[in-house]
C-alpha positions in Angstrom: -3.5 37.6 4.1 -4.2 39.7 7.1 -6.2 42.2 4.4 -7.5 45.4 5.5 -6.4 45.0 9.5 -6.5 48.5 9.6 -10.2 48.9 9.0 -10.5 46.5 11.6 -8.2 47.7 14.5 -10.3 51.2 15.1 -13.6 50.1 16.4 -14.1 46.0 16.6 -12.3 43.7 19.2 -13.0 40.3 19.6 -11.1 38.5 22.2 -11.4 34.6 22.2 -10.7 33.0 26.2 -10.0 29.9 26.8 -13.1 28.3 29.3 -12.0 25.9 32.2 -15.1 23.5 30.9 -14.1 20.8 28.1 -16.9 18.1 26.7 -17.4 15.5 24.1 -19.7 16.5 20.9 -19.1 14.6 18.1 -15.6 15.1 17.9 -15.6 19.2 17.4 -14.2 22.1 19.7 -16.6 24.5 20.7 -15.3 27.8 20.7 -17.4 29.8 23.1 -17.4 33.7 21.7 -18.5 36.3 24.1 -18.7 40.1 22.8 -19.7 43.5 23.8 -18.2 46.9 22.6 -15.0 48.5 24.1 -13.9 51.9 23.1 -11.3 52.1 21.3 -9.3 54.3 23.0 -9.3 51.8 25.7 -6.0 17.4 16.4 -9.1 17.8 18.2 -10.6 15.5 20.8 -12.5 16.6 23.0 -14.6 20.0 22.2 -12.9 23.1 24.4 -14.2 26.6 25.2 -13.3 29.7 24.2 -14.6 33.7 24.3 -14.3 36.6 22.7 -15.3 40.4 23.0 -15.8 42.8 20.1 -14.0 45.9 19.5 -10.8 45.6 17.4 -9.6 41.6 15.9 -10.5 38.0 16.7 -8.0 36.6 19.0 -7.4 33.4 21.0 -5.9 32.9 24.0 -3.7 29.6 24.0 -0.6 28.1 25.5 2.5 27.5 23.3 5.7 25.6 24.0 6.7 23.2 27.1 6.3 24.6 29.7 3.5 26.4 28.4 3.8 30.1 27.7 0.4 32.4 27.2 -0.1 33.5 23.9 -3.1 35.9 22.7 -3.5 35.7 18.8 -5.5 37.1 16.5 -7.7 34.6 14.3 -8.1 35.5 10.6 -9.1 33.2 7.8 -7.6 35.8 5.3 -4.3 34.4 6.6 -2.0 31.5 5.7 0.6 31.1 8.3 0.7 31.7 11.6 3.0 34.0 13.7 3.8 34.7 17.2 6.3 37.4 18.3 9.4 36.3 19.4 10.7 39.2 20.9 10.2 41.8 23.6 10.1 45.5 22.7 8.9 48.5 24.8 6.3 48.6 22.2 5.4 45.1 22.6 5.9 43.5 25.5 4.0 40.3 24.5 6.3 37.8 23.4 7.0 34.4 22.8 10.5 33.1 24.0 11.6 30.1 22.5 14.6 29.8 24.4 12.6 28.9 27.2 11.1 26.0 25.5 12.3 22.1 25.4 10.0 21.5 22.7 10.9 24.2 20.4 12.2 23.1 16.9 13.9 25.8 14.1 13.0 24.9 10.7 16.4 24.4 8.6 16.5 25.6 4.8 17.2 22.4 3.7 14.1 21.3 5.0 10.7 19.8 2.5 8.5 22.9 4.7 10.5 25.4 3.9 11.4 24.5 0.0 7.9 23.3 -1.0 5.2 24.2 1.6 5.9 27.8 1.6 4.7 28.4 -1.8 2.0 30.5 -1.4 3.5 33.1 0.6 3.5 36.6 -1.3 7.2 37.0 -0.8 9.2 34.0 -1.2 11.0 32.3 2.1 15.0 32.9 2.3 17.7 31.3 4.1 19.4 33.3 6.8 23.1 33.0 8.1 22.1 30.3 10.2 21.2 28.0 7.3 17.4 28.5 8.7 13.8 29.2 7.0 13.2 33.2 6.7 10.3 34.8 6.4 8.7 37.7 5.8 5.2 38.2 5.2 3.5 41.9 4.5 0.1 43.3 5.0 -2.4 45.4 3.0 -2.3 47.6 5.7 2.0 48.4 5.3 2.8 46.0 8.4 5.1 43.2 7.9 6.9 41.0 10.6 10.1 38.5 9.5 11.8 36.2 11.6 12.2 31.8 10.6 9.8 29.1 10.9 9.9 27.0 13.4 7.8 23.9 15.0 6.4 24.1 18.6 3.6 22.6 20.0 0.1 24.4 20.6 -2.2 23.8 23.1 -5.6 24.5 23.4 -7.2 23.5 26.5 -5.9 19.9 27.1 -5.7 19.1 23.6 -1.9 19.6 22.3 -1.1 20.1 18.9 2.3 19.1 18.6 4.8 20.1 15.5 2.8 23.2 14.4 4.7 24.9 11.9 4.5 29.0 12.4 6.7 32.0 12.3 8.7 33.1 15.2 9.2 36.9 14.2 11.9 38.9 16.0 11.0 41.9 13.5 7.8 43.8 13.0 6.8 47.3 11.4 3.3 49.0 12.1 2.0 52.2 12.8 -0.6 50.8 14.7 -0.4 50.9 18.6 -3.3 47.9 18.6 -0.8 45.4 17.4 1.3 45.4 20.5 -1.5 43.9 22.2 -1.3 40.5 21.0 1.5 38.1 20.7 0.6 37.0 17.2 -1.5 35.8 14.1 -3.3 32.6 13.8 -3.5 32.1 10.4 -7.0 29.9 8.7 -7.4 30.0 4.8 -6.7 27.1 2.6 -3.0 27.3 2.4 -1.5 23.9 3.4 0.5 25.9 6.7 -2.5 27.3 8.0 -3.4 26.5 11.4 -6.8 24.8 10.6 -5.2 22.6 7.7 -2.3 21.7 10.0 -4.9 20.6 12.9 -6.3 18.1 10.3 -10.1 19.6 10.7 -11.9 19.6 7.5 -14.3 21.9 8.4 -15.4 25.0 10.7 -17.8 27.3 11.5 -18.2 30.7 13.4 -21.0 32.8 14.2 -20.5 36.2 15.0 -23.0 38.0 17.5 -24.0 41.6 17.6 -22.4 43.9 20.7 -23.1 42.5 24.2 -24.1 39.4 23.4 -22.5 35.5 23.1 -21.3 33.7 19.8 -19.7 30.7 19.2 -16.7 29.3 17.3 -16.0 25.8 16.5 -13.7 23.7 14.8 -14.6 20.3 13.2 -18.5 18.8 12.7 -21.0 18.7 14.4 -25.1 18.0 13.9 -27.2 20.9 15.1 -30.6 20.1 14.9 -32.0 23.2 16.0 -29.5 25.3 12.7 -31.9 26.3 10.3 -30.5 24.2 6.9 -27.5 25.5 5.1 -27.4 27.1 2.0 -23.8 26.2 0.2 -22.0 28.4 -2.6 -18.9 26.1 -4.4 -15.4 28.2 -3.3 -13.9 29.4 -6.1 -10.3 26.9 -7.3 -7.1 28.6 -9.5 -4.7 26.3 -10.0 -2.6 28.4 -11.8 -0.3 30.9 -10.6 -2.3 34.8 -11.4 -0.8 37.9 -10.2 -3.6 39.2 -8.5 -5.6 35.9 -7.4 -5.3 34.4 -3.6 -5.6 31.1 -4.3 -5.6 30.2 -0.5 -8.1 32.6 0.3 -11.9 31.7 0.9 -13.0 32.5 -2.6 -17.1 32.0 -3.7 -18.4 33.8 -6.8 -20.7 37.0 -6.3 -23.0 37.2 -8.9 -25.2 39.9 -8.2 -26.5 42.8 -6.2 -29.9 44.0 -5.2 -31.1 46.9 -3.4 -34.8 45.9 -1.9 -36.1 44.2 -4.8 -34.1 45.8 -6.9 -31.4 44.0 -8.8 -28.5 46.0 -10.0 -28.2 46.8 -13.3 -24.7 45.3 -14.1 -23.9 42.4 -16.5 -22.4 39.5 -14.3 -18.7 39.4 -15.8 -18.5 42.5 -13.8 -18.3 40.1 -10.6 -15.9 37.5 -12.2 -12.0 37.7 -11.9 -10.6 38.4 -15.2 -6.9 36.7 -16.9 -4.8 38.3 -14.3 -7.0 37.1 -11.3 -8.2 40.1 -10.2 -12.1 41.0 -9.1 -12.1 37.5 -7.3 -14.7 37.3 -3.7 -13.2 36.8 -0.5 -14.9 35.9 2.9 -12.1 37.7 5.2 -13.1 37.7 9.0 -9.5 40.1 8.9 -11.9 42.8 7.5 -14.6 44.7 9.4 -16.9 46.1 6.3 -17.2 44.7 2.8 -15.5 46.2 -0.3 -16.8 46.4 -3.6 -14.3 46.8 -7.0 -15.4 50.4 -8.8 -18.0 49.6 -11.0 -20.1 47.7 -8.5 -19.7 50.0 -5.6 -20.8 53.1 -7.8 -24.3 51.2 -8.9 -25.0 50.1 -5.3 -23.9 53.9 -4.0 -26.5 55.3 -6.4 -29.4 53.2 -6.3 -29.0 53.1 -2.1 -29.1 56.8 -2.3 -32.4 56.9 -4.7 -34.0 55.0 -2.3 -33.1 56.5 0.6 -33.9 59.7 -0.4 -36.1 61.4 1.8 -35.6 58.8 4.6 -31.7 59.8 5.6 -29.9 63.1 4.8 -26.1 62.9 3.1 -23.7 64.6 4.7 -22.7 66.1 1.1 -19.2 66.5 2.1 -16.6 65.4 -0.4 -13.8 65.8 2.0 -14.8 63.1 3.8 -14.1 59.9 3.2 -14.5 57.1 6.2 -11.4 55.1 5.9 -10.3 56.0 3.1 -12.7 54.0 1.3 -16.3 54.7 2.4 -17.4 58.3 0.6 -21.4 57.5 1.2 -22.4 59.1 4.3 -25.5 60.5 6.5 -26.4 63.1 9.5 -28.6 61.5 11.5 -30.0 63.8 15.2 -27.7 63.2 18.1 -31.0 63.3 20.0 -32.3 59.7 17.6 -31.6 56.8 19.3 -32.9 54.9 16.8 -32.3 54.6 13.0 -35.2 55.0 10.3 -36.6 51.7 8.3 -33.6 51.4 5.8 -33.9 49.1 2.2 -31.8 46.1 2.4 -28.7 45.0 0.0 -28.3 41.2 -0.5 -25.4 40.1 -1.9 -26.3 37.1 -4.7 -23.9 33.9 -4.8 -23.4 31.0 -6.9 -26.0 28.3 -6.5 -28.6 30.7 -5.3 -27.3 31.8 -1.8 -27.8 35.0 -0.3 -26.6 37.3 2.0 -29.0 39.7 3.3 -27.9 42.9 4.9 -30.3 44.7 6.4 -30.6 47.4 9.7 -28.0 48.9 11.6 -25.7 46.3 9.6 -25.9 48.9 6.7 -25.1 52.1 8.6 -21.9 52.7 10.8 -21.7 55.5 13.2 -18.5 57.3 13.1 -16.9 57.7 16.8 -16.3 61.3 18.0 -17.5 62.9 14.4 -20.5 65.1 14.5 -21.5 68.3 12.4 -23.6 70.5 14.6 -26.1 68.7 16.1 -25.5 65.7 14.1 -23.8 62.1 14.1 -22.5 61.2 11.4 -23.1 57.5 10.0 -22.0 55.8 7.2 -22.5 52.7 4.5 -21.1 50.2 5.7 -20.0 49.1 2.2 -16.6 50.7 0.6 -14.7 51.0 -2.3 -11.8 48.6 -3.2 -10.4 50.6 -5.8 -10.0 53.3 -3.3 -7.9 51.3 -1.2 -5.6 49.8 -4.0 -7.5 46.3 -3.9 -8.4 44.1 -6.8 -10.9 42.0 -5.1 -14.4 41.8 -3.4 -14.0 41.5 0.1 -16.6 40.2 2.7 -15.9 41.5 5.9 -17.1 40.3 9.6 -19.7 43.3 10.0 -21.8 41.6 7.4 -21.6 38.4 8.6 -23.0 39.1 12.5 -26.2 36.8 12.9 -24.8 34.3 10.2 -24.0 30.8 11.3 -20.7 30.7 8.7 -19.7 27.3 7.5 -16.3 26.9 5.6 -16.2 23.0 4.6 -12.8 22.7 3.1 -13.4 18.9 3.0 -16.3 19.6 0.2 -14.8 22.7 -1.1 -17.9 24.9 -0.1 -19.0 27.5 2.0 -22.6 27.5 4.3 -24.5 30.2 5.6 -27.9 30.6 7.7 -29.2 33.3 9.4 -29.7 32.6 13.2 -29.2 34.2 17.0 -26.0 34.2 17.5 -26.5 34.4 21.0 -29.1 32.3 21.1 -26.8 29.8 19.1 -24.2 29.7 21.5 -26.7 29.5 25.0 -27.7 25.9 22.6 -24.6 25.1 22.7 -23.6 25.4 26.3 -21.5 28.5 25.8 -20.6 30.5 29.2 -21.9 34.1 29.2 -19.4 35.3 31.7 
């Protein structure tokens, strides 16, 4: 589920390069992740390397098909299957051609992926004229893309992942320019299509770096001695069908909310899904900031304000809403370079884990807005119901400086604060 993309694709890019250098560690690949800030206008064996930049999505840079053809995909663990364009438009002149491939392999109708594996998907697979497996999956964000499933084999540096199931889509709708810069979607949740569960990998991490600096992604396990230890939260299992309930998504239970020291004033069934699924917690990397369902948001927006009073001045405009979804917002000088001592919000898990936000990670400066002699910055947390959304969602802003473990093997999810960049230079990642 490629949730809130168009939160994302204004202000955050992250673009993951393949590296020339391959090694052995433990069986894992190393993802090397290299970021700075762009305007906007503008089966494993052997660990490989890649980077990224930050500005807009996650994407990866990999070969697909014999003879290889480049691909640049975004990576999003709110996803289930993934998707490469499959045909060239003046719009988007990144595509994949399969025509061009020997090892390309259409997925028929009559075929065990396409009547039982496809389950999950939010609109159910079809058969097209050609007796072959149609698709169509749609985003939060009104994009969609349809074309059949097919098998082709992936590459990333000299490992080859051969039969990967995805969708070669010769359709697509969006009314965003930034999606005709890729040539597709990588898809990571749980769902038994995605690419991570296809590769076989029980278990992956990420860590996300602030601007101009290194991260690192890898896929598979690997014993870092110098990782402060884990803390694990239990993801969340619905093995019944609910209308409103992912359950391929990354789910953990949120159980509270504090403010500095002080803990929210809301009863904890306010954090828990109720009969129809809805109000679950998802950990999207598909999502820049995190949204909070009505209730929640409103006590956090109110007891953030009381505390900051004094320290930051509101804009007190009601007419402005960042991204639709994000009505608490500040003037801060032009002429301030940096921002005042601001409380931190930590988000409370199952189990006793916590995710502290804290700094600039709490305020957001809005490009190319400013009243008078103003900029204009705000919280970087946002209302669901405001967006039509009946869930919690984490997003990647709030997860920079967190070494993010998502062990699907164990069925939990493990977080640390570290130095992102000083986590990949441990790691051997490239800074170029």
């Amino acid at each position: 589920m490629k949730l809130m993309q168009f939160l994302v694709h204004f202000f955050m890019f992250f673009s993951l390069i393949l590296s020339k250098t391959c090694f052995s560690l433990n069986q894992s690949i190393i993802l090397p992740l290299k970021m700075k800030q762009i305007p906007s206008a503008s089966i494993p064996k052997g660990p490989n390397k890649l980077s990224f930049q930050h500005n807009i999505t996650l994407t990866v840079s990999l070969t697909v098909g014999s003879p290889p053809q480049e691909a640049s995909m975004v990576l999003d663990t709110g996803s289930e299957l993934s998707w490469l364009h499959c045909k060239k438009t003046p719009k988007n002149p990144l595509a994949f051609n399969p025509s061009a491939s020997s090892s390309y392999t259409p997925v028929p109708c009559s075929s065990p992926v396409c009547k039982t594996r496809t389950q999950d998907f939010s609109i159910p697979v079809s058969c097209d004229p050609k007796n072959l497996c149609h698709a169509i999956l749609s985003y939060a964000d009104a994009s969609s893309v349809e074309g059949n499933l097919a098998a082709e084999t992936f590459r990333v540096e000299n490992s080859g992942l051969p039969r990967m199931i995805f969708g070669c889509m010769d359709t697509s709708s969006s009314s965003n320019p930034e999606d005709s810069k890729t040539t597709g979607l990588i898809g990571m949740n749980r769902g038994s299509l995605s690419f991570v569960s296809q590769m076989g990998s029980g278990k992956f991490s990420y860590c996300i770096p602030r601007r101009d600096s290194s991260g690192v992604l890898l896929l598979g396990d690997v014993n870092l001695p110098w990782l402060k230890p884990l803390s694990y939260t239990p993801l969340v299992h619905v093995t019944t069908h609910l209308p409103y309930f992912d359950r391929v998504a990354y789910t953990i239970q949120l159980e509270g909310i504090k403010v500095g020291r002080t803990v929210l004033p809301l009863p904890k069934s306010v954090y828990v899904p109720d009969h129809t699924g809805a109000g679950q917690t998802m950990v999207d990397s598909g999502t820049q900031f995190t949204f909070l369902l009505g209730p929640v948001y409103n006590s956090l927006k109110n007891e953030f304000s009381r505390q900051m009073k004094g320290i930051l001045r509101q804009l007190e405009d009601p007419n402005f809403v960042f991204q639709g979804a994000m009505d608490l917002c500040y003037r801060v000088e032009l002429t301030r370079t940096i921002l005042p001592s601001l409380t931190s919000v930590t988000m409370m898990f199952q189990g006793g884990v916590e995710m502290s936000v804290g700094g600039e990670k709490l305020l957001y400066k809005v490009p190319g807005v400013t009243r008078e002699k103003d900029a204009i910055y705000c919280f970087t947390f946002g209302s669901s119901d405001l967006l039509g959304i009946e869930a919690f969602i984490i997003g990647h802003h709030h997860q920079q400086n967190m070494w993010m473990e998502f062990d699907l093997a164990k069925s939990r999810l493990g977080l640390a604060e570290v130095r992102c960049d000083l986590a990949s230079q441990r790691l051997g990642v490239s800074h170029k």
